[in-house]
FIKOLZA-1660 file (N, C-alpha, C; in steps of 0.1 Angstrom, whole numbers, plus 5000, padded with zeros to 4 digits):
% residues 51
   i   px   py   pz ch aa at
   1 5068 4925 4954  A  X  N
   1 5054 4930 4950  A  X CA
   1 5056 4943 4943  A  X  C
   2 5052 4943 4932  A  X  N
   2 5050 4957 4924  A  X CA
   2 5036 4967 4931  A  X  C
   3 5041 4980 4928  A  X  N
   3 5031 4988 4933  A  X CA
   3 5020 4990 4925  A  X  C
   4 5020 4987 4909  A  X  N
   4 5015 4989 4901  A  X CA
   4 5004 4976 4900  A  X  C
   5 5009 4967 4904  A  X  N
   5 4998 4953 4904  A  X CA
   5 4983 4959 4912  A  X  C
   6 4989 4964 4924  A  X  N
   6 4980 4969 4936  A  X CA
   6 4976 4981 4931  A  X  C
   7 4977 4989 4924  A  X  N
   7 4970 5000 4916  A  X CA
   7 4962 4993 4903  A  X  C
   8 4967 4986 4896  A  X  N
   8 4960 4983 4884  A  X CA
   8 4945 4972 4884  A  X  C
   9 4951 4965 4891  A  X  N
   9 4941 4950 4898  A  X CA
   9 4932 4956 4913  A  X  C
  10 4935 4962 4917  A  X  N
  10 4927 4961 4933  A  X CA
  10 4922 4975 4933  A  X  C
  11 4907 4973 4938  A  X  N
  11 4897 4982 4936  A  X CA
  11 4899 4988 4949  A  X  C
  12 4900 5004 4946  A  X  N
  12 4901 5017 4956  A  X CA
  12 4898 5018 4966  A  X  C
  13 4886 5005 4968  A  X  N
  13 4879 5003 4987  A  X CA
  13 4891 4993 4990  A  X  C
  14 4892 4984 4979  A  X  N
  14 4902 4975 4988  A  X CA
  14 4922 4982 4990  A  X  C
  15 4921 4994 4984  A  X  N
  15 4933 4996 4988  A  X CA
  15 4933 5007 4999  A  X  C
  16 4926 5013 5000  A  X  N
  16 4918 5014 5015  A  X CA
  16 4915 5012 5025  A  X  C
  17 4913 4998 5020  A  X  N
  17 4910 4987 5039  A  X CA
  17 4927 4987 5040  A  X  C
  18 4935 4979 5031  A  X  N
  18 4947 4978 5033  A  X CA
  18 4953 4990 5043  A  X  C
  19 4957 4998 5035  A  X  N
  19 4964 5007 5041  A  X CA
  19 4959 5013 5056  A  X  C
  20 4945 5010 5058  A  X  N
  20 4938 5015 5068  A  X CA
  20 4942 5000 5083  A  X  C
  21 4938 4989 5076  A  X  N
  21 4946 4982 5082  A  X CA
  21 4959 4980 5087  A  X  C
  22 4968 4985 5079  A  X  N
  22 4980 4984 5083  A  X CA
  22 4984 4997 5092  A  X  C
  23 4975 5007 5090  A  X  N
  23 4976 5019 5100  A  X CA
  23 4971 5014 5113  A  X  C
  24 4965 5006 5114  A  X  N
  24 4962 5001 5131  A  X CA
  24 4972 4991 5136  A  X  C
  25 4968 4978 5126  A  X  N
  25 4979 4972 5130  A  X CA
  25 4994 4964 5125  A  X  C
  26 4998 4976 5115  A  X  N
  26 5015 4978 5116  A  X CA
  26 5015 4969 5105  A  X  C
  27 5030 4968 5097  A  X  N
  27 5035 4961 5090  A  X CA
  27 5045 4949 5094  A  X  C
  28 5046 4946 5105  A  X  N
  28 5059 4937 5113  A  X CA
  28 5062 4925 5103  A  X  C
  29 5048 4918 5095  A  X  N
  29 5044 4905 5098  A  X CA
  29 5047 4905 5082  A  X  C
  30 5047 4916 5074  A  X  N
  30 5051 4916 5058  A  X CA
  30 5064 4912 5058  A  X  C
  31 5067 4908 5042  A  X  N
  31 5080 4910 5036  A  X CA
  31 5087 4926 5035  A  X  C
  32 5099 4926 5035  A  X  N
  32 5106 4937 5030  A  X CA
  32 5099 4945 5017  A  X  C
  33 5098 4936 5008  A  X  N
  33 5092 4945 4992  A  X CA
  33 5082 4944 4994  A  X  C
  34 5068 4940 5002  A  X  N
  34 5060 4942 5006  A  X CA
  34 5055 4957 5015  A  X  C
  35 5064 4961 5024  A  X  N
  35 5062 4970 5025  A  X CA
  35 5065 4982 5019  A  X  C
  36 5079 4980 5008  A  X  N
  36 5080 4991 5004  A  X CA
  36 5074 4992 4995  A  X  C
  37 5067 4985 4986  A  X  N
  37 5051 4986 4974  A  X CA
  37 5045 4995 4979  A  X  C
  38 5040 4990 4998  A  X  N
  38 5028 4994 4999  A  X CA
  38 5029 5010 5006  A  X  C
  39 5042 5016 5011  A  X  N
  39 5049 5029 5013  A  X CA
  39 5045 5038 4997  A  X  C
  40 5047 5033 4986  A  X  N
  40 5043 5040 4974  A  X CA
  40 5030 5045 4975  A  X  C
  41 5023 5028 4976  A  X  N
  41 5007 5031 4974  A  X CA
  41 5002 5042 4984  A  X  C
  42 5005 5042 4996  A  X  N
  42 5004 5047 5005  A  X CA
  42 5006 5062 5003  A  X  C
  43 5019 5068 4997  A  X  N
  43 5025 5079 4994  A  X CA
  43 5011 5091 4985  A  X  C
  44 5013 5080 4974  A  X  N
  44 5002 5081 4959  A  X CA
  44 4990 5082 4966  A  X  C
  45 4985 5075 4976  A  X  N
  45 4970 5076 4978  A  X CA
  45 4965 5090 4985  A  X  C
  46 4978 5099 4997  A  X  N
  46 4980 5110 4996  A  X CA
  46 4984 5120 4991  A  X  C
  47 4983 5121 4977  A  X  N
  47 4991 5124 4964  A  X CA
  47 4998 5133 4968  A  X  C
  48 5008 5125 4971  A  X  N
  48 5027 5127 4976  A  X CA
  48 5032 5120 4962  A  X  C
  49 5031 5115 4955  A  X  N
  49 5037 5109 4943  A  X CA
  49 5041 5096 4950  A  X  C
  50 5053 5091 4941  A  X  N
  50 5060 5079 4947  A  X CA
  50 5071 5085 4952  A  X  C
  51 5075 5075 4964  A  X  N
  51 5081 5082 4979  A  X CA
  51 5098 5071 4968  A  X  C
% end
């Protein structure tokens, strides 16, 4: 998964719920590049840059 799909295509509520979701309940159940896309988006959404 690119991090840029999820920035370009998915609107700012929905990357929101995501990350807010995954703050409750965890990433166990993703792929590997899955999580690490969404560690970027994550990073960038607390404008940390890309991690």
């Amino acid at each position: 998964m690119n991090p840029a799909h999820i920035q370009r295509n998915w609107e700012p509520r929905m990357r929101k719920d995501l990350l807010q979701h995954l703050s409750v309940a965890g990433d166990g159940e993703l792929k590997p590049v899955v999580r690490a896309a969404l560690k970027v988006i994550a990073a960038e959404s607390q404008g940390q840059g890309a991690a």
